[in-house]
Each structure stands twice: as structure tokens, then as C-alpha cells.
C-alpha positions in Angstrom: 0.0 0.0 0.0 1.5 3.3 -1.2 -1.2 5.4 0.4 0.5 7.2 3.8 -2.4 9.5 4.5 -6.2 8.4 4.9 -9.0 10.8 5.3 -12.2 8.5 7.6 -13.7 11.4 9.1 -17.0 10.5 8.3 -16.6 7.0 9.0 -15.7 7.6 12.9 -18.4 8.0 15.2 -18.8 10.9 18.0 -18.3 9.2 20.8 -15.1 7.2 19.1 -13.7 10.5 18.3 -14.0 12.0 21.5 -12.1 9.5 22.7 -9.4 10.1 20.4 -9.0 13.6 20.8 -8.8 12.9 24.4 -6.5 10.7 24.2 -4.6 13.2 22.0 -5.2 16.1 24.1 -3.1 14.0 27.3 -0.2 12.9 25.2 0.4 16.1 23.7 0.1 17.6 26.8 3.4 16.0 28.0 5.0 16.2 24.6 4.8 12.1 23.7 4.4 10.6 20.6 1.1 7.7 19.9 -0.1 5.9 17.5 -3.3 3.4 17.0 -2.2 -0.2 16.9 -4.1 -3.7 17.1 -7.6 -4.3 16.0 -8.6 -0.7 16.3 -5.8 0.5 13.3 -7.2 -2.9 11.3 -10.7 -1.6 11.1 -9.5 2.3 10.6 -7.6 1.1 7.4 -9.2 -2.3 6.3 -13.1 -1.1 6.9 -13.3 2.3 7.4 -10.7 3.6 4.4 -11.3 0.7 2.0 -14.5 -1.0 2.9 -13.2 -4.6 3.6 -15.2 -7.0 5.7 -14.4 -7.4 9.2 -14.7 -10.8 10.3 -14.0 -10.7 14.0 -15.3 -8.0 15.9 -13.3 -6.0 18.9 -14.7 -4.2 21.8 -11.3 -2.1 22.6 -9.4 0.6 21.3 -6.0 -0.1 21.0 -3.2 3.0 21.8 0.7 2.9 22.1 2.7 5.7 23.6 5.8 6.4 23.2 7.7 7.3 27.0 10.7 7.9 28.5 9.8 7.1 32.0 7.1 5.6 34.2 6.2 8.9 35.3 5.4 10.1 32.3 2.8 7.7 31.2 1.7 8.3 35.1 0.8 12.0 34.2 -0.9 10.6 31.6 -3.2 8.3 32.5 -3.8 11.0 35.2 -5.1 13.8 32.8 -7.3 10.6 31.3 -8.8 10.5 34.6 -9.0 13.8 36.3 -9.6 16.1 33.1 -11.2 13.4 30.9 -13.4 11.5 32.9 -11.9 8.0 32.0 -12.2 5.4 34.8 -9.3 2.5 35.9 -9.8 -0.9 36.2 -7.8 -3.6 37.6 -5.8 -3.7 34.6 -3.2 -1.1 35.0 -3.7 -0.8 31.0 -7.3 -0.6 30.5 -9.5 2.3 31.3 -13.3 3.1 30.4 -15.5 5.7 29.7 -18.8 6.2 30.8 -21.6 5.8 28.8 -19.1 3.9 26.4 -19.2 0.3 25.2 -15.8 0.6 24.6 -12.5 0.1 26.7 -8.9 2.0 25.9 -5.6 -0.2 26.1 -3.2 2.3 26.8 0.4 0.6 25.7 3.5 2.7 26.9 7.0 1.7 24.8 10.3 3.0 24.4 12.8 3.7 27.0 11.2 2.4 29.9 11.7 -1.3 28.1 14.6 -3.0 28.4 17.2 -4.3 25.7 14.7 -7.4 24.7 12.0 -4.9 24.0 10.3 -6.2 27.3 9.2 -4.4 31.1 6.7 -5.6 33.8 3.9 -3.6 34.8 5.4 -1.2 38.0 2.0 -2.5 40.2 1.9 -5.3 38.0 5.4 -6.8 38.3 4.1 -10.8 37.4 3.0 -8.9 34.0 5.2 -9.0 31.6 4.6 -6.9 28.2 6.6 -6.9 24.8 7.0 -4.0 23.0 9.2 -5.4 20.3 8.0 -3.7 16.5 6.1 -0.8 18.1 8.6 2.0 17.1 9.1 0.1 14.0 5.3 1.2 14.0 5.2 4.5 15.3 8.6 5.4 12.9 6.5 4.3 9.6 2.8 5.3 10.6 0.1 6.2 8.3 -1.8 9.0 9.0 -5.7 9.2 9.1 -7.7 12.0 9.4 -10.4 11.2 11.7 -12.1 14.7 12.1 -12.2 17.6 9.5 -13.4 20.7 11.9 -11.2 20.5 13.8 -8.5 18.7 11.8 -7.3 16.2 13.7 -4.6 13.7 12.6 -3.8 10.6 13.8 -1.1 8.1 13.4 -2.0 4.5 12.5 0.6 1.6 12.3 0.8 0.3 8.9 -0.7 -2.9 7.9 2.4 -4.8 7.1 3.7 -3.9 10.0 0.4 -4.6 12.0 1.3 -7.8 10.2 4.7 -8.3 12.1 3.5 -7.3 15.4 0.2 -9.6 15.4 2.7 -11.9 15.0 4.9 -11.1 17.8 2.1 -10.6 19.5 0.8 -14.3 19.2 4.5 -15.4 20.2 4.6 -13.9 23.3 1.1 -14.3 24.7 -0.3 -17.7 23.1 -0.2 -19.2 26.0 -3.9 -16.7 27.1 -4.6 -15.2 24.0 -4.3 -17.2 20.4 -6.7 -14.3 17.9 -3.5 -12.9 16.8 -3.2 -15.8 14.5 -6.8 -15.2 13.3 -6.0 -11.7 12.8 -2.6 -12.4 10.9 -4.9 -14.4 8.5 -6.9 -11.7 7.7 -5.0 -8.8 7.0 -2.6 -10.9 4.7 -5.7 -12.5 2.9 -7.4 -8.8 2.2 -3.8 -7.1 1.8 -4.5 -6.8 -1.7 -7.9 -4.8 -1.0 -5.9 -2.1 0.4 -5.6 1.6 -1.9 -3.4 0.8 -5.1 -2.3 -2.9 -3.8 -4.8 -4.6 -6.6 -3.3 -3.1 -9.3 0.3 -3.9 -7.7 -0.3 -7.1 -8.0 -1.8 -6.7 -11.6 1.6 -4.9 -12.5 4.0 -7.0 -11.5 3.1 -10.6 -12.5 6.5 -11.6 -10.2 3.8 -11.7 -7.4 2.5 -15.0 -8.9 3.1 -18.1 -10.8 0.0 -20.1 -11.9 -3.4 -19.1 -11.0 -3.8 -16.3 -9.4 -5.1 -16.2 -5.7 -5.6 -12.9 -4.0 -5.2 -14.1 -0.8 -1.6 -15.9 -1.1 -0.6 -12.8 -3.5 -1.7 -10.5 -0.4 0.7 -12.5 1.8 3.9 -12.0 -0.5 3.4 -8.4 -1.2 2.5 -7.6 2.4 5.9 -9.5 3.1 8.0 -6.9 0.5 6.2 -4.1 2.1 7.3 -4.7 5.3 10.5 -5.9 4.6 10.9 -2.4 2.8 9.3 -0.1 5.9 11.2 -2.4 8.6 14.5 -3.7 8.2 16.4 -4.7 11.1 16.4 -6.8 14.1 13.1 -7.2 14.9 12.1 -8.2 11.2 14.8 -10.8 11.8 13.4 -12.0 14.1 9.8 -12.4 13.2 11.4 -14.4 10.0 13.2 -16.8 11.8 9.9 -17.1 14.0 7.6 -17.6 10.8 9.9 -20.2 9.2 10.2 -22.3 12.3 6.5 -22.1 12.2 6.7 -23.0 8.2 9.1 -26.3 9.0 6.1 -27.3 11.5 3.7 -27.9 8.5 0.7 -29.3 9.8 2.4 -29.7 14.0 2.3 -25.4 13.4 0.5 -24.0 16.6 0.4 -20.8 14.3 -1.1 -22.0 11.4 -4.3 -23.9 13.6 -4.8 -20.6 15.5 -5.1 -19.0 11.9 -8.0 -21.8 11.3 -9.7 -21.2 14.7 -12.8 -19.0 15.0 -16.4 -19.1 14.0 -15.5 -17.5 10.2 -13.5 -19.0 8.3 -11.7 -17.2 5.5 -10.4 -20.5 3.2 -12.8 -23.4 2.9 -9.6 -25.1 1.6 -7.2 -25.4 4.3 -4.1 -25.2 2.5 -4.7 -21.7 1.4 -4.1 -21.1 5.1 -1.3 -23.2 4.9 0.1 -20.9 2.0 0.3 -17.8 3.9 2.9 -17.3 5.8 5.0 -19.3 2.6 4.1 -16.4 0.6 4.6 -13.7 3.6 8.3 -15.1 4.0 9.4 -15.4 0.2 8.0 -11.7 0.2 10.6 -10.6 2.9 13.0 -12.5 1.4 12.5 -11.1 -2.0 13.6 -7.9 -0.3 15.9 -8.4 2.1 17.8 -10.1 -0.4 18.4 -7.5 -3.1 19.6 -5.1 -0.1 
């Protein structure tokens, strides 16, 4: 996708953009960078910019911030509560808003992780939260425009690189929450729905051999975009992560996670099977001339 600005402003909701501008309103207030991450930046780009199905809904709106210190995501989620009228819970990441069906995760990153990308929760300490391809993220972000009066901007991770931290995401927390892999499965299978990415694919006929199947073809070029937007350690080590998985054929945790849910994407399962195939020989295919 060679779009890097989105206007959705009239596919946002009052309520959901309150809650953006508030959110806004506190980071800026402390001078610290956000962006929209997880299911909430699927459905800004995938439904609301290019009408694609969704086929798993979420009830949460997903932020990361970008901090130096504790007491800086402190201040915060203080102005969230005292001049915004969010509300804690016992998660020390989760607020709510009255009168909302939603709930916020607020994700802090950056300095206050340590060298594996990692930190535990101050009041939380058995809590143990991954970071890893958030500034990746935050340094290639798209931005939508969610209101026009005001104009307000915000920055949305990019779906290839949604891609990579789904991923991470299922890696590190499988062991209580296995939608990632659902997820994964989805935005590679509509990658090709996104702005110009359909007539990528029609351009370059190195995307395919054979038939063509949207759905593979959306795995490969979502693995050249992202090995374009994010080289470097962490894309290393989501490839050697995806071709252990790969080597696992059908023993792959990953690839029955993809399958799970109550709608299915394939009704043939090896085109879940050719995914993450696709997604690596698109990395590779970059990586490779670099």
C-alpha cells in the first residue's frame, strides 16, 4: 500500500472520536508521541478507508505511547482521569469511559523497556509486556484523518507492520490469547484490498506463478512491504519465527490458531497453509536485493 495518509472522518463515530481527541489532548500535553495499533488500526484502514469486511469483531481501542519514563505515562493516564473522565480498572492498562461500550488499552513503549524490548507492569510486576515492532510502528505510521473541523490527525501503524506485530504478539502471549493468529490471517488474505495494492499485483506478475489467488498474493506483497518499511532486528526475528512455524507444516500451533474462529476465511485449508509461505518469500524477496 503506497497510500501514507487516509481521510475517515466520516466513517468515525462521536463518541469514538472524543475519545481520540482525548487521548490526544493527554499525550500532547506532555510532549509524547502515539499511534493506533491492534484491531482498532485494522478496522480504521481495512473497513473504514477501503471498505473490507471485518470478520472478528473488537470491543477495545487499541493506543501505544511512546515514553521515556514511568512517570510520564503516570501524568498521563492521570489527565485521562481527572480532566477526561476515564475510569481505571484492575488492569493497570485498561481504562473506560462512561456511557461507552468501549475500553482503551493504553500501551506505553520506548525507553522504559529494556534491551529485549520487554518491562513488567510497576504495580503489576508478574506482568510481563513486549513491545518489540512498536517503534518500527510508530517510525512508519500512516496518518488518518479522523475529524475535518477540527482537523485532527492521527497516526495508524501500517498494515504490514500490524502484520509483524500480530505476530509477535501471538509469540509472546499464546499461552492466554491465540486471535492474533486469526488476525494475521486476515489482514494478509485482504492485503491486496488495500488503496493501489490490486493493481500492484496486476503490475508485477512476479507476485504469482499459476493461478492467481488474491489471498496468497496479499501474503507475498504484504511480506515486501514490510520488509521495505522495517528492516532490522526485529524483522529478523519475526522471519526466523515464521519459518520455524513453516518447518512445522501441519504440527504449526500458528497455522491452527489461523483456522480457529467461527468465520472461516479459506474453505480449503491449505490456502491457510500458503500464507505465511508467501509472507516469508516476500521478505525475502527484499531483504535479499539489499
Amino acid at each position: 500500500m503506497k497510500s501514507t495518509s487516509l481521510s475517515i472522518a466520516d466513517k468515525i463515530s462521536p463518541i469514538t472520536r472524543a475519545i481520540y481527541r482525548d487521548i490526544h489532548a493527554a499525550a500532547k500535553s506532555v510532549g509524547a508521541d502515539w499511534l493506533v495499533v491492534g484491531a482498532t488500526a485494522r478496522d480504521m484502514v481495512y473497513q473504514a478507508a477501503f471498505n473490507v469486511k471485518i470478520t472478528r469483531a473488537t470491543a477495545d481501542i487499541d493506543f501505544a505511547i511512546h515514553v521515556d519514563d514511568w512517570d510520564t505515562f503516570s501524568a498521563i493516564t492521570k489527565s485521562l482521569v481527572d480532566e477526561y473522565g476515564f475510569s481505571r480498572t484492575r488492569l493497570a492498562h485498561r481504562f473506560e469511559l462512561p456511557d461507552s461500550k468501549f475500553w482503551v488499552d493504553i500501551i506505553p513503549f520506548g525507553a522504559i523497556a529494556g534491551d529485549d524490548g520487554k518491562y513488567r507492569w510497576p504495580d503489576e510486576p508478574e506482568t510481563e509486556i513486549s513491545t518489540l515492532g512498536l517503534q518500527e510502528g510508530l517510525d512508519t505510521a500512516i496518518t488518518c484523518q479522523i475529524s475535518d473541523d477540527p482537523v485532527l490527525n492521527l497516526k495508524v501503524v501500517h498494515p504490514a507492520v500490524l502484520i509483524m506485530i500480530k505476530i509477535i504478539s501471538w509469540r509472546d502471549r499464546k499461552h492466554y490469547k491465540r486471535t492474533d493468529a486469526q488476525d494475521v490471517a486476515y489482514a494478509m488474505s485482504y492485503y491486496t484490498q488495500l488503496g493501489d495494492n490490486h493493481m500492484r499485483v496486476y503490475d508485477d506478475s512476479s507476485l504469482y506463478e499459476g493461478d492467481l489467488d488474491m489471498g496468497t498474493v496479499g501474503a507475498r506483497l504484504a511480506g515486501r512491504d514490510l520488509a521495505s518499511l522495517a528492516p532490522g532486528a526485529t524483522l529478523d526475528s519475526v522471519r526466523q519465527f515464521v519459518q520455524q512455524e513453516i518447518d512445522r507444516g501441519n504440527e504449526s500451533e500458528f497455522l491452527a490458531d489461523m483456522m480457529r474462529g467461527s468465520t472461516r476465511l479459506f474453505a480449503d485449508e491449505s490456502q491457510y497453509a500458503d500464507l505465511l509461505p508467501n509472507f516469508a518469500l516476500g521478505i525475502d524477496e527484499i531483504m535479499g536485493s539489499k
